[in-house]
PQR file with spaces between the fields and no chain letter, atoms N, CA, C, O and H, PARSE charges and radii, in Angstrom:
ATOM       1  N    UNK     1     -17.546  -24.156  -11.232 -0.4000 1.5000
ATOM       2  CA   UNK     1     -16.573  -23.075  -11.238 -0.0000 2.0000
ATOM       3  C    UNK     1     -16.099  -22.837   -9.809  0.5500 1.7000
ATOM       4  O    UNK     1     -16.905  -22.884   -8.880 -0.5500 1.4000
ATOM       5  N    UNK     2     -14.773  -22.576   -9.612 -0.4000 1.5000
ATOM       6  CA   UNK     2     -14.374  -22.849   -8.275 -0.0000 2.0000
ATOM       7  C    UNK     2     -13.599  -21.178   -7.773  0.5500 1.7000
ATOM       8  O    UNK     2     -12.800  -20.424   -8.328 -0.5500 1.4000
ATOM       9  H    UNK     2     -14.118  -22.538  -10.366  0.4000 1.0000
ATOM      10  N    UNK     3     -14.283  -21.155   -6.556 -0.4000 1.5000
ATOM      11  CA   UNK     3     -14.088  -19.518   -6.207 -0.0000 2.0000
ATOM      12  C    UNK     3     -13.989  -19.376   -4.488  0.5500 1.7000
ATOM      13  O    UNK     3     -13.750  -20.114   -3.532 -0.5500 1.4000
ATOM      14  H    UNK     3     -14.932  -21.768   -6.105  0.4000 1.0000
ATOM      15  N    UNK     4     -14.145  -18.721   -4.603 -0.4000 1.5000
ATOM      16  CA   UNK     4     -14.018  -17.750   -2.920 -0.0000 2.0000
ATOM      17  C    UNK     4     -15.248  -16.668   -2.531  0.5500 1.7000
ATOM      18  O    UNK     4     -15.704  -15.727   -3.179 -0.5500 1.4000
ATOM      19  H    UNK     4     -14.339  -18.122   -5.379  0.4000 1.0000
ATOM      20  N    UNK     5     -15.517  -17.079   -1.494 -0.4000 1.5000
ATOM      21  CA   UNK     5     -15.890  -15.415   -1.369 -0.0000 2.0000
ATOM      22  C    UNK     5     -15.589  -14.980    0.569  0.5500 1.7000
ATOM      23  O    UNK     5     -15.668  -15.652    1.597 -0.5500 1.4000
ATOM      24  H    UNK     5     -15.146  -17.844   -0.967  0.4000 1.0000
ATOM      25  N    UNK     6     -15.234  -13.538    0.275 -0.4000 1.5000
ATOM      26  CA   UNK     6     -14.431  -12.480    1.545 -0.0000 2.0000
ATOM      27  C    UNK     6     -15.533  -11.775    2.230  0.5500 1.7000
ATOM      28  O    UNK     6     -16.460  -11.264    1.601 -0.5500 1.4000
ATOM      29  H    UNK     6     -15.169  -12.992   -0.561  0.4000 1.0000
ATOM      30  N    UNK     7     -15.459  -11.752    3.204 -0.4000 1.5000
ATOM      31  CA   UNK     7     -16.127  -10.709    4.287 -0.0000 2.0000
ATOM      32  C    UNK     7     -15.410   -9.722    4.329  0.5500 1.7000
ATOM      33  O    UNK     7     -14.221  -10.009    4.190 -0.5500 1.4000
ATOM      34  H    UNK     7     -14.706  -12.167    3.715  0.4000 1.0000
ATOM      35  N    UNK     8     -15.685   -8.335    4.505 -0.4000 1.5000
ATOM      36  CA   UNK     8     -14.684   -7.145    4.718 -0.0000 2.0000
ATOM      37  C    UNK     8     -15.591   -6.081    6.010  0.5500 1.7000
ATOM      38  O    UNK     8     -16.553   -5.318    5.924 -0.5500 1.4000
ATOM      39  H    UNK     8     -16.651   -8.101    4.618  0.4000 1.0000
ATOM      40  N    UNK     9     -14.475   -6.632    7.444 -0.4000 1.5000
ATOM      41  CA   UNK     9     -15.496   -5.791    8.283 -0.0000 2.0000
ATOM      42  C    UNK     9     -14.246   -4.256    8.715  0.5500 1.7000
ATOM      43  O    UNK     9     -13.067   -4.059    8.423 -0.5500 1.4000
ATOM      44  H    UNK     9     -13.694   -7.252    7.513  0.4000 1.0000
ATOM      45  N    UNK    10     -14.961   -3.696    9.274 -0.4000 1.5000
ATOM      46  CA   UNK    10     -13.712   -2.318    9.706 -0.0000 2.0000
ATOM      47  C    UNK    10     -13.337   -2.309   11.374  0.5500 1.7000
ATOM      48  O    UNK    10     -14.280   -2.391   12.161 -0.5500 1.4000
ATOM      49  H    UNK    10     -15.919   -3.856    9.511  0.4000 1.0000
ATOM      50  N    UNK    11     -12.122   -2.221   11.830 -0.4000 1.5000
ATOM      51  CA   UNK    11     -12.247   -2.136   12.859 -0.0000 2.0000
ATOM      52  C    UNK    11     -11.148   -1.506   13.542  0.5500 1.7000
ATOM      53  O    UNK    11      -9.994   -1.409   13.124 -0.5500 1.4000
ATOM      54  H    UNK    11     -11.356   -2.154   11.191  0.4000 1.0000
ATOM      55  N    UNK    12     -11.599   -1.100   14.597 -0.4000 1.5000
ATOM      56  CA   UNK    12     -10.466    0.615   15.520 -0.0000 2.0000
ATOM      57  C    UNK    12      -9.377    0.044   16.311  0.5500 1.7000
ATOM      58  O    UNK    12      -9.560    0.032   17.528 -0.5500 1.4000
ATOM      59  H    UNK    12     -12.536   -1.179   14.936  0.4000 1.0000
ATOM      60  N    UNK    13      -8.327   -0.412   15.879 -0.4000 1.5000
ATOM      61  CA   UNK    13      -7.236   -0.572   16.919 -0.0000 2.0000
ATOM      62  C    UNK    13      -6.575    0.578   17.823  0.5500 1.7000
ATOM      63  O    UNK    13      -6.112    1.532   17.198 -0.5500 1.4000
ATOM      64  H    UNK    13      -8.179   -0.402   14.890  0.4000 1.0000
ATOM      65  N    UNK    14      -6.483    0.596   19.158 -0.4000 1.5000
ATOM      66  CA   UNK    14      -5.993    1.792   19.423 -0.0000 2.0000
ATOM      67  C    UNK    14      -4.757    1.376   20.670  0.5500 1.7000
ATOM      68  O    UNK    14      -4.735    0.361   21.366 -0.5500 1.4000
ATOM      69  H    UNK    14      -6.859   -0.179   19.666  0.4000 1.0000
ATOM      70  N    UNK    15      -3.971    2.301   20.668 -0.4000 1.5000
ATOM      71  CA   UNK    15      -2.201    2.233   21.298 -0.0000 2.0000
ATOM      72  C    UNK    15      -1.805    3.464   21.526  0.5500 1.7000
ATOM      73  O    UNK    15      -1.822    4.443   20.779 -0.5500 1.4000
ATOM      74  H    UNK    15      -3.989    3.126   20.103  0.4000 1.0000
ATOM      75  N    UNK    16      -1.460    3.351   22.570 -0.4000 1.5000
ATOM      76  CA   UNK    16      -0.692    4.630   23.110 -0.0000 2.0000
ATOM      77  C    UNK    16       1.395    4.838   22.773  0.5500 1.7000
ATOM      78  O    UNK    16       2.336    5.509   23.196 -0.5500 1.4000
ATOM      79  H    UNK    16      -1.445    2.556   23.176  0.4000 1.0000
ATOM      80  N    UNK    17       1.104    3.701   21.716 -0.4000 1.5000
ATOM      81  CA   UNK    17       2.687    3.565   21.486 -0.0000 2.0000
ATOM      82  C    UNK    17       2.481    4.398   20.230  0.5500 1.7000
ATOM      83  O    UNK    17       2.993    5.517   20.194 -0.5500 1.4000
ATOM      84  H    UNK    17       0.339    3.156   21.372  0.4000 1.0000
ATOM      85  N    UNK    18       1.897    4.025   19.376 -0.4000 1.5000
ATOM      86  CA   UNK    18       2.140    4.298   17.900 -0.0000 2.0000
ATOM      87  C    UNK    18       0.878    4.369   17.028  0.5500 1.7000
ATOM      88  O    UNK    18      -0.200    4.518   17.603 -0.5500 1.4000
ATOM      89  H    UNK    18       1.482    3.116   19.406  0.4000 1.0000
ATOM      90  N    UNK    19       0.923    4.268   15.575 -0.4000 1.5000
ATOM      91  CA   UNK    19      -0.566    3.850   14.503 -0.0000 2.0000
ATOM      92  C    UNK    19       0.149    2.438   14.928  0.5500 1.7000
ATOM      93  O    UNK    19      -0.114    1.840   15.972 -0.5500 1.4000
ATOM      94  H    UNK    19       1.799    4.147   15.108  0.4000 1.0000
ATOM      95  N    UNK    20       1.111    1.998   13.931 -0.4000 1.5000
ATOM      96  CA   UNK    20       1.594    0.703   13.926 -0.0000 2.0000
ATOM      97  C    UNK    20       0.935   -0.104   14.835  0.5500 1.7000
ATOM      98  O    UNK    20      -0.018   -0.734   14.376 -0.5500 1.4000
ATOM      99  H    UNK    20       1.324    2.483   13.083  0.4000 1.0000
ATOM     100  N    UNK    21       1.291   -0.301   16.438 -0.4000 1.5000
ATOM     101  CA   UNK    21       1.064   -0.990   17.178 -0.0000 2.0000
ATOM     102  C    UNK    21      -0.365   -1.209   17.407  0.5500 1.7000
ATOM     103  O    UNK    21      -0.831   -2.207   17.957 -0.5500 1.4000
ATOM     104  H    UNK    21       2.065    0.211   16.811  0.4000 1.0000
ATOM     105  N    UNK    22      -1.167   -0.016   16.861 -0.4000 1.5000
ATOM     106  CA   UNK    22      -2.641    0.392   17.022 -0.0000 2.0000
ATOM     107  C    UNK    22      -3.198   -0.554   15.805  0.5500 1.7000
ATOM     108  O    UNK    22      -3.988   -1.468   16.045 -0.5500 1.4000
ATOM     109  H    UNK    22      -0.789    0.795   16.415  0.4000 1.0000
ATOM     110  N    UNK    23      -2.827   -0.329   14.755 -0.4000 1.5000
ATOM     111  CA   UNK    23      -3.227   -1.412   13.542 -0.0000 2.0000
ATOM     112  C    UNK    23      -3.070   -2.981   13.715  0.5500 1.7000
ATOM     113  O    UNK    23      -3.973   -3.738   13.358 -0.5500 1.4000
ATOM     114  H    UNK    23      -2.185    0.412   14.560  0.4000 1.0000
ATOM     115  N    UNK    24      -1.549   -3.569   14.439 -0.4000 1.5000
ATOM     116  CA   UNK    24      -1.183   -4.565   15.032 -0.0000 2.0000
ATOM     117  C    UNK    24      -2.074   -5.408   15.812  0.5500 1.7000
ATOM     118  O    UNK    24      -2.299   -6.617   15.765 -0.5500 1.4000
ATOM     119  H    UNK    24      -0.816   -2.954   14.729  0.4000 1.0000
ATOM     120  N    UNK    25      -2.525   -4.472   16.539 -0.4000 1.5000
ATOM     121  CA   UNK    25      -3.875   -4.745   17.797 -0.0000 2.0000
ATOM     122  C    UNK    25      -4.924   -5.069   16.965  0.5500 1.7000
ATOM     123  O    UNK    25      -5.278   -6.232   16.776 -0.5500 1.4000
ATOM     124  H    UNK    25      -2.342   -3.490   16.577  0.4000 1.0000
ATOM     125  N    UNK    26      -5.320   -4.333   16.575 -0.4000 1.5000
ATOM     126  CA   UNK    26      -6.648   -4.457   15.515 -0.0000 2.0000
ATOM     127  C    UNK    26      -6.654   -6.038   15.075  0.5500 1.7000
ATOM     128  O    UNK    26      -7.428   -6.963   15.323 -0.5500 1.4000
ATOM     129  H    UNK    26      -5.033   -3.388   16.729  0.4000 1.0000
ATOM     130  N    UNK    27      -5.784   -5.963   14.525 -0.4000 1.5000
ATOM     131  CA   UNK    27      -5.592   -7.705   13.278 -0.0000 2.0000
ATOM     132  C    UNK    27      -5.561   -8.850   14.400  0.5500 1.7000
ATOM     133  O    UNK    27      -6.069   -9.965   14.284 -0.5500 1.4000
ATOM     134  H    UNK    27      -5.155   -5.212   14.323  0.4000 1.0000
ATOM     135  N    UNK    28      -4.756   -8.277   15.678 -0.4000 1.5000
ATOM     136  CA   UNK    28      -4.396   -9.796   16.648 -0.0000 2.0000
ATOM     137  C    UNK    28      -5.723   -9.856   17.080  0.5500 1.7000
ATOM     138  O    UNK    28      -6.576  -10.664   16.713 -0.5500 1.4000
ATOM     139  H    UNK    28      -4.343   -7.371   15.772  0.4000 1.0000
ATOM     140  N    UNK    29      -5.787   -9.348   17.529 -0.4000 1.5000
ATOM     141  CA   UNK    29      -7.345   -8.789   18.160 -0.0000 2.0000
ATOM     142  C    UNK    29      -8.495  -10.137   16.970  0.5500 1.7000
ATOM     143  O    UNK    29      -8.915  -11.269   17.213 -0.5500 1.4000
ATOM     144  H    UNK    29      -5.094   -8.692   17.827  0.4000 1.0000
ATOM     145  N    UNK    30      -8.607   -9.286   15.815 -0.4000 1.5000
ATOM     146  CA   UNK    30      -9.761   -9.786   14.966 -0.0000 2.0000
ATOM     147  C    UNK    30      -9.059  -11.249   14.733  0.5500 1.7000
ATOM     148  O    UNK    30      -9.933  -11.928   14.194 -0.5500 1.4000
ATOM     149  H    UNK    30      -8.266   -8.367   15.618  0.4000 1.0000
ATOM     150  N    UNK    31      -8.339  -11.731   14.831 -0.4000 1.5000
ATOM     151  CA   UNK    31      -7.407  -12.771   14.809 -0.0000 2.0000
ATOM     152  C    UNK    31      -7.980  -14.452   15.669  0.5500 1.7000
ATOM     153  O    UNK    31      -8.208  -15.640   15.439 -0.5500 1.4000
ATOM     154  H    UNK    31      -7.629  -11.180   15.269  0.4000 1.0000
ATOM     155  N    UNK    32      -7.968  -13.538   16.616 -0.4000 1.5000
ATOM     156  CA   UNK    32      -8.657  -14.368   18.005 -0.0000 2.0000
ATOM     157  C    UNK    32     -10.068  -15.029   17.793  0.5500 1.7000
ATOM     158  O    UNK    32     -10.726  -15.819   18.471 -0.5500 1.4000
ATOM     159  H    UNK    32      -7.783  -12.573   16.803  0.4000 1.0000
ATOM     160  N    UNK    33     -10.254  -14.469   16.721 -0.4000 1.5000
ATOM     161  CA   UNK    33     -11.980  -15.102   16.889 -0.0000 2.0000
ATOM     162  C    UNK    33     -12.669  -15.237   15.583  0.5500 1.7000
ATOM     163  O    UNK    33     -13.809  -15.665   15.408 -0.5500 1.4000
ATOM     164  H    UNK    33      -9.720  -13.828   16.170  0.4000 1.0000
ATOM     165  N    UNK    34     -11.655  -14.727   14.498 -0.4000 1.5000
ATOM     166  CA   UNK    34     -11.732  -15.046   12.842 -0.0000 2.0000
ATOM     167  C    UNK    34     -10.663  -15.961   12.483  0.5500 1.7000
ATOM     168  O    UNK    34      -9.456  -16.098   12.684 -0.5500 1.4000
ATOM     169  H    UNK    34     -10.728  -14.379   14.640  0.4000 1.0000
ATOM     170  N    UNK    35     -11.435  -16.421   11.983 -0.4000 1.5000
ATOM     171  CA   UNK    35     -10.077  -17.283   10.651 -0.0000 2.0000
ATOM     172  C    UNK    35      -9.799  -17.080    9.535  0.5500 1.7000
ATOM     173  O    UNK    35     -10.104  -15.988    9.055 -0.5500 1.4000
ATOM     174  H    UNK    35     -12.415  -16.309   11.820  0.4000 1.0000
ATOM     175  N    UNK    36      -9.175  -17.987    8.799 -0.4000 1.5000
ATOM     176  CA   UNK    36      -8.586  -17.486    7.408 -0.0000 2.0000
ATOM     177  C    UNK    36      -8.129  -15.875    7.193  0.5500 1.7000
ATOM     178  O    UNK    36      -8.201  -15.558    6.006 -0.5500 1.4000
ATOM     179  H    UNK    36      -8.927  -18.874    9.189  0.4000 1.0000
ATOM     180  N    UNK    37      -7.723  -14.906    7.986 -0.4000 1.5000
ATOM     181  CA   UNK    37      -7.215  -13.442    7.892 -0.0000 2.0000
ATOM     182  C    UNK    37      -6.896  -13.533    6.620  0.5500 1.7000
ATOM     183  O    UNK    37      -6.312  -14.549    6.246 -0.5500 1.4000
ATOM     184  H    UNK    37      -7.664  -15.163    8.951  0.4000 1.0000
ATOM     185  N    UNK    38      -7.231  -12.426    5.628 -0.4000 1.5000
ATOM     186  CA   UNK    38      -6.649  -12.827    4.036 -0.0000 2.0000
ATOM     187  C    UNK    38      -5.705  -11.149    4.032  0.5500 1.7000
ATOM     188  O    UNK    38      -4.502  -11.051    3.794 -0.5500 1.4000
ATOM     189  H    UNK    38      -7.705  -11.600    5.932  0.4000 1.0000
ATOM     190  N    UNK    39      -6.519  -10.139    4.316 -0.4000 1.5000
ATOM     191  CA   UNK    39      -6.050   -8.803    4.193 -0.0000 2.0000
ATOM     192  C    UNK    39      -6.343   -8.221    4.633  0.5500 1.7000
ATOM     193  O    UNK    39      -7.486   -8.253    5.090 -0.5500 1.4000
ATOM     194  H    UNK    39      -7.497  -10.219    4.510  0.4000 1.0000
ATOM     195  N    UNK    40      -5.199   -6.894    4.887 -0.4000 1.5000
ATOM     196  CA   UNK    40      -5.828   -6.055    5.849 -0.0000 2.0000
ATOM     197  C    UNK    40      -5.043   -4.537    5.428  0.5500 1.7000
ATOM     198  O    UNK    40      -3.841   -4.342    5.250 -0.5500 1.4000
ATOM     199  H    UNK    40      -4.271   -6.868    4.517  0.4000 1.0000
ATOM     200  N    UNK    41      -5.868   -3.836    5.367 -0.4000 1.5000
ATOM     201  CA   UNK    41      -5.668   -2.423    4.716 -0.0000 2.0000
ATOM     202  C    UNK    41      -5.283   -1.065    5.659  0.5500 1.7000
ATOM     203  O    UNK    41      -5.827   -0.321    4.843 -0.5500 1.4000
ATOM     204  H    UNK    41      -6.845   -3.995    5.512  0.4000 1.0000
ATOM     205  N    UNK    42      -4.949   -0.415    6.373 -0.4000 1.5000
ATOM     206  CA   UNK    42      -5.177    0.765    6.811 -0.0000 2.0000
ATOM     207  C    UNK    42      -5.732    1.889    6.066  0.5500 1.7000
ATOM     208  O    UNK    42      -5.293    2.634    5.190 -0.5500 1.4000
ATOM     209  H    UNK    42      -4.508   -1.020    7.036  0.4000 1.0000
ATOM     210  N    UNK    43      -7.164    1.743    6.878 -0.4000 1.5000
ATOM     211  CA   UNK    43      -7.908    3.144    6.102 -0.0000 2.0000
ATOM     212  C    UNK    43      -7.750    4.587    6.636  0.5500 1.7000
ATOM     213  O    UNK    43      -8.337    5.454    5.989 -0.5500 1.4000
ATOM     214  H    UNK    43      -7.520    1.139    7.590  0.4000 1.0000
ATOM     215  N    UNK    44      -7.199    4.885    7.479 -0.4000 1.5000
ATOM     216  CA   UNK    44      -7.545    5.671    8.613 -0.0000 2.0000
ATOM     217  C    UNK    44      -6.476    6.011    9.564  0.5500 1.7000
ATOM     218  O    UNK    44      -6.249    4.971   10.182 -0.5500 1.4000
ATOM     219  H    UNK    44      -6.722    4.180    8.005  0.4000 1.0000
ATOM     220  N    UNK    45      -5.607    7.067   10.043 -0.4000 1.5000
ATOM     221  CA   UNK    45      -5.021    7.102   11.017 -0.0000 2.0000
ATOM     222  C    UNK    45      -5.362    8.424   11.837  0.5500 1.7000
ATOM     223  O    UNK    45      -5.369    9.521   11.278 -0.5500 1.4000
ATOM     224  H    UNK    45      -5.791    7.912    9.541  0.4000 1.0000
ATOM     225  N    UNK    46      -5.684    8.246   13.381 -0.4000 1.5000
ATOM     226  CA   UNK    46      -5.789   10.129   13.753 -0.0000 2.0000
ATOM     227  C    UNK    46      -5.120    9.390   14.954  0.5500 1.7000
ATOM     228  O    UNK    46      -4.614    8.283   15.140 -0.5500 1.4000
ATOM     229  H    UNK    46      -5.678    7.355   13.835  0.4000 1.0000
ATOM     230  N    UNK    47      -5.455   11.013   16.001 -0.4000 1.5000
ATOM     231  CA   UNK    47      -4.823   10.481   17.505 -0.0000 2.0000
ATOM     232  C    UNK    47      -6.070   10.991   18.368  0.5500 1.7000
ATOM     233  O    UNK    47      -7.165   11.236   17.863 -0.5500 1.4000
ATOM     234  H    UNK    47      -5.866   11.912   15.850  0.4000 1.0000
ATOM     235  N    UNK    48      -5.861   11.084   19.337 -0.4000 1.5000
ATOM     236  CA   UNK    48      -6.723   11.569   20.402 -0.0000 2.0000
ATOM     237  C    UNK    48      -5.456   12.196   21.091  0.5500 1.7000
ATOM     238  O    UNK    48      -4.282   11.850   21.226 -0.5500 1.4000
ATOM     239  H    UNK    48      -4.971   10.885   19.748  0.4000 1.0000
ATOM     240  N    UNK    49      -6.306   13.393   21.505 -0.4000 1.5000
ATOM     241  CA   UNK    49      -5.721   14.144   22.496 -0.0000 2.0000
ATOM     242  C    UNK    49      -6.420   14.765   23.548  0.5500 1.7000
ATOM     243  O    UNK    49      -7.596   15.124   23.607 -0.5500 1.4000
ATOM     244  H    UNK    49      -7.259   13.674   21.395  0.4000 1.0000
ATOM     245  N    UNK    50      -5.107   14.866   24.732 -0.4000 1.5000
ATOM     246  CA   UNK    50      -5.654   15.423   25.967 -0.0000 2.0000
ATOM     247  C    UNK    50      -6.452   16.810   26.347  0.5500 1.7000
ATOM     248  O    UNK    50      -7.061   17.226   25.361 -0.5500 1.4000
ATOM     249  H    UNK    50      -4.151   14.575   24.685  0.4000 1.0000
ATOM     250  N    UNK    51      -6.580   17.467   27.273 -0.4000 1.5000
ATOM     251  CA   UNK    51      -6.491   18.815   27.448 -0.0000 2.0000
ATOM     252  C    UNK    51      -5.624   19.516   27.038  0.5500 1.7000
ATOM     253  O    UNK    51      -5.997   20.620   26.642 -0.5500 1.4000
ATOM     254  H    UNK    51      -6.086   17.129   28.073  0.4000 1.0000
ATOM     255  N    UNK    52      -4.478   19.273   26.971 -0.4000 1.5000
ATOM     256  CA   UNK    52      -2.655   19.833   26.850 -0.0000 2.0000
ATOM     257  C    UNK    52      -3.079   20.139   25.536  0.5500 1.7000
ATOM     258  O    UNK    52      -3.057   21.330   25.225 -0.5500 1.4000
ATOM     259  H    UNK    52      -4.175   18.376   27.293  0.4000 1.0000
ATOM     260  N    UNK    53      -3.546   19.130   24.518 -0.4000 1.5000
ATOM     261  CA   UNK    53      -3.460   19.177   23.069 -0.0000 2.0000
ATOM     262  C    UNK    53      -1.954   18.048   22.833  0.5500 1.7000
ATOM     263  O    UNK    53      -1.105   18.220   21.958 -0.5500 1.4000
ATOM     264  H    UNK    53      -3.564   18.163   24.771  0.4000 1.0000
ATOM     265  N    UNK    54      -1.952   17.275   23.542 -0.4000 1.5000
ATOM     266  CA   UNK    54      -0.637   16.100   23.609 -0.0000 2.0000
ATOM     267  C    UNK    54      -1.559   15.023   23.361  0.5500 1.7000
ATOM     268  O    UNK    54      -2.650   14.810   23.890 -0.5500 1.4000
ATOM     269  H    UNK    54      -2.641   17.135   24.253  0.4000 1.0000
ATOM     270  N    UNK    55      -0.706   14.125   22.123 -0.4000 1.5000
ATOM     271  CA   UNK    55      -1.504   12.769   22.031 -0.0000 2.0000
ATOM     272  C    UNK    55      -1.574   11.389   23.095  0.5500 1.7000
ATOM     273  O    UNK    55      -0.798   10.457   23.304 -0.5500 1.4000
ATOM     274  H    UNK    55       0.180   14.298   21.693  0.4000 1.0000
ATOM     275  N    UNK    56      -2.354   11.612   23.413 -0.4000 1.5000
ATOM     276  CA   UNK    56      -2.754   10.182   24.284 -0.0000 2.0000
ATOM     277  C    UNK    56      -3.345    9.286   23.894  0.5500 1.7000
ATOM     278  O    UNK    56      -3.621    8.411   24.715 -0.5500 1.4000
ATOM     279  H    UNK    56      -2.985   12.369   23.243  0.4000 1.0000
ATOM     280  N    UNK    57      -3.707    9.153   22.739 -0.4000 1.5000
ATOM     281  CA   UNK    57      -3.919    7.893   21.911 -0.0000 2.0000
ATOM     282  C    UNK    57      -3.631    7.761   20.404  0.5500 1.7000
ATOM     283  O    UNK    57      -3.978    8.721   19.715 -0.5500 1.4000
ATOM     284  H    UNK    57      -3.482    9.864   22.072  0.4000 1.0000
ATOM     285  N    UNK    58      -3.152    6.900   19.899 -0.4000 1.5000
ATOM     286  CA   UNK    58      -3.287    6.341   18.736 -0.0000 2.0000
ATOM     287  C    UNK    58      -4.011    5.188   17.638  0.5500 1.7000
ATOM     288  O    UNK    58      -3.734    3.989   17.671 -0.5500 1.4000
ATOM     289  H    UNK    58      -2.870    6.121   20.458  0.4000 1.0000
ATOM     290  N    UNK    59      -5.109    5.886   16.551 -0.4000 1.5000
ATOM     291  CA   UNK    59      -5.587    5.040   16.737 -0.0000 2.0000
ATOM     292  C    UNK    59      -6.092    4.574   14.991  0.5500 1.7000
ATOM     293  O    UNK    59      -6.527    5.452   14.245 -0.5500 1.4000
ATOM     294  H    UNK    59      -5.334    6.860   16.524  0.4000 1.0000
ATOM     295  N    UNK    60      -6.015    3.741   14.719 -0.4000 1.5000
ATOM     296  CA   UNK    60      -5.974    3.180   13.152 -0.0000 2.0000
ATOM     297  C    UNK    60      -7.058    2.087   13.002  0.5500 1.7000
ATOM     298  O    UNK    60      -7.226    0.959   13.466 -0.5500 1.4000
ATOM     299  H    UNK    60      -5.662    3.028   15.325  0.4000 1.0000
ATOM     300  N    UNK    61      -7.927    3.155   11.891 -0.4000 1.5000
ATOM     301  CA   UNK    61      -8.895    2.084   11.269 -0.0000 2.0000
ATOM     302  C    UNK    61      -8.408    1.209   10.404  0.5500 1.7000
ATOM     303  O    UNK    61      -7.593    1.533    9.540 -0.5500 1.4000
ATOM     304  H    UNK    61      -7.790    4.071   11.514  0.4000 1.0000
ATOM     305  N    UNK    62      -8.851    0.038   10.552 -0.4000 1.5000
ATOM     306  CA   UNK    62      -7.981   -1.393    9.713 -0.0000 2.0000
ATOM     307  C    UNK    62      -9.469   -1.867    9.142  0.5500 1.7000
ATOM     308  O    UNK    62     -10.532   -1.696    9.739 -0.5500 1.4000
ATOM     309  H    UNK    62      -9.513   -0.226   11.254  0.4000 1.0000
ATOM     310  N    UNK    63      -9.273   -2.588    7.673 -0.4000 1.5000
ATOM     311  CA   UNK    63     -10.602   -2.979    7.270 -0.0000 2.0000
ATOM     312  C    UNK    63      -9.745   -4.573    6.689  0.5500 1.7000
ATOM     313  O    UNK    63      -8.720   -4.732    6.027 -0.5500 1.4000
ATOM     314  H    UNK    63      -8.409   -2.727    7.188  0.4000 1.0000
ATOM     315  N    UNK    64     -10.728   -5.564    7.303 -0.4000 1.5000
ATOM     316  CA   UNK    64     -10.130   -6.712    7.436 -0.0000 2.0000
ATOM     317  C    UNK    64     -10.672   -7.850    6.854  0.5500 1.7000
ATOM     318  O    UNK    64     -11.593   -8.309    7.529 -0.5500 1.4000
ATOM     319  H    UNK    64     -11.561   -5.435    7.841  0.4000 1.0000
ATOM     320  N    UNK    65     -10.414   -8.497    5.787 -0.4000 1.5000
ATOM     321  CA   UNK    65     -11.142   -9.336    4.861 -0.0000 2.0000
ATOM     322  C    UNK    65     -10.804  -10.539    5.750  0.5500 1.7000
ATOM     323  O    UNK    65      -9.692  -10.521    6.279 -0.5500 1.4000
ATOM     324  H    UNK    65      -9.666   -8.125    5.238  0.4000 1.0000
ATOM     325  N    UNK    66     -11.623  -11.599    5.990 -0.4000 1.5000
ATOM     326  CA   UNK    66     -11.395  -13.122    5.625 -0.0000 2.0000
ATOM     327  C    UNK    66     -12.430  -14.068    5.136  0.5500 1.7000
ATOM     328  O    UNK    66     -13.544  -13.558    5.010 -0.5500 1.4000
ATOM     329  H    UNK    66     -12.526  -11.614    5.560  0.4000 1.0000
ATOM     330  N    UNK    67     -12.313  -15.488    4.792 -0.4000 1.5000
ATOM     331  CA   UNK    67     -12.608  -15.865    3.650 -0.0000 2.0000
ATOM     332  C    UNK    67     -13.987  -16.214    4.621  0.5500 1.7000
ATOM     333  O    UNK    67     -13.992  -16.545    5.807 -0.5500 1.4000
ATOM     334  H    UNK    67     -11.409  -15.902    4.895  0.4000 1.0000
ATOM     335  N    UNK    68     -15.103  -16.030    3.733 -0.4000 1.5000
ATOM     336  CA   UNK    68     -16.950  -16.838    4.149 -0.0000 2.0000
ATOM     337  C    UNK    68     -17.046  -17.917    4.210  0.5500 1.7000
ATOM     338  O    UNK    68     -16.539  -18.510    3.258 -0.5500 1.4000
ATOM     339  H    UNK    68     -15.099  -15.762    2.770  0.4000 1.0000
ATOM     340  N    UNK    69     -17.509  -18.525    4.963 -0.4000 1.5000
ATOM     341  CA   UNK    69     -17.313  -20.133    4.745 -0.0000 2.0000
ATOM     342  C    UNK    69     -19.349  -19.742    4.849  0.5500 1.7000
ATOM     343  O    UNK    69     -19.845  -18.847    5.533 -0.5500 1.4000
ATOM     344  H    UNK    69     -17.921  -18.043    5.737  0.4000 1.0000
ATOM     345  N    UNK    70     -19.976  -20.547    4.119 -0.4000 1.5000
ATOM     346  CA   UNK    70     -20.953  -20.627    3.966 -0.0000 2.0000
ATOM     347  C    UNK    70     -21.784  -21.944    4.410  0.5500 1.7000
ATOM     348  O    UNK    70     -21.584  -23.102    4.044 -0.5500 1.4000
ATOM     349  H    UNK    70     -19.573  -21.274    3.563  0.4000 1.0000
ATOM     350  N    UNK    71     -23.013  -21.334    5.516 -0.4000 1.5000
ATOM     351  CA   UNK    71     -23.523  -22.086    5.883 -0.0000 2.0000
ATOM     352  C    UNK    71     -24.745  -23.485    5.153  0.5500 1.7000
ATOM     353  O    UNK    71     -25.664  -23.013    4.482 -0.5500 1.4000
ATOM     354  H    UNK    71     -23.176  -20.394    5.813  0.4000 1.0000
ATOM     355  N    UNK    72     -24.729  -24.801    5.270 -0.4000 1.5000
ATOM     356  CA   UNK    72     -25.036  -25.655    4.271 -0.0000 2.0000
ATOM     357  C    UNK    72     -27.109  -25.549    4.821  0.5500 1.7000
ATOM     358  O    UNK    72     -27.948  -26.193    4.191 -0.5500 1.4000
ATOM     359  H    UNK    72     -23.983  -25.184    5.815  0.4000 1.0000
């Protein structure tokens, strides 16, 4: 029987531009050093803020499947 199986890890992209660019990061990021990327979800968006109460960061939890390759 012929199948697959996914890893699903979570991880914090963060940007002072946007969520977007913050989620973006996340995936290039996990990108670099995973293979097969299958999906990727946004679970999560907040900001960080300064003293002011002004956002100085943006930052988006991404939960990021790719495929197991299993060791023989």
């Amino acid at each position: 029987m012929a199948g697959s199986v996914y890893k699903v890890i979570e991880l914090v992209g963060t940007s002072t531009d946007s969520w977007e660019d913050a989620a973006k990061r996340a995936v290039t990021t996990a990108g670099e050093s995973l293979r097969d990327l299958r999906i990727a979800e946004v679970v999560k968006l907040d900001m960080q803020l300064d003293d002011d109460g002004a956002v100085s960061l943006f930052r988006a939890k991404v939960s990021v499947s790719f495929k197991h390759e299993a060791s023989n």
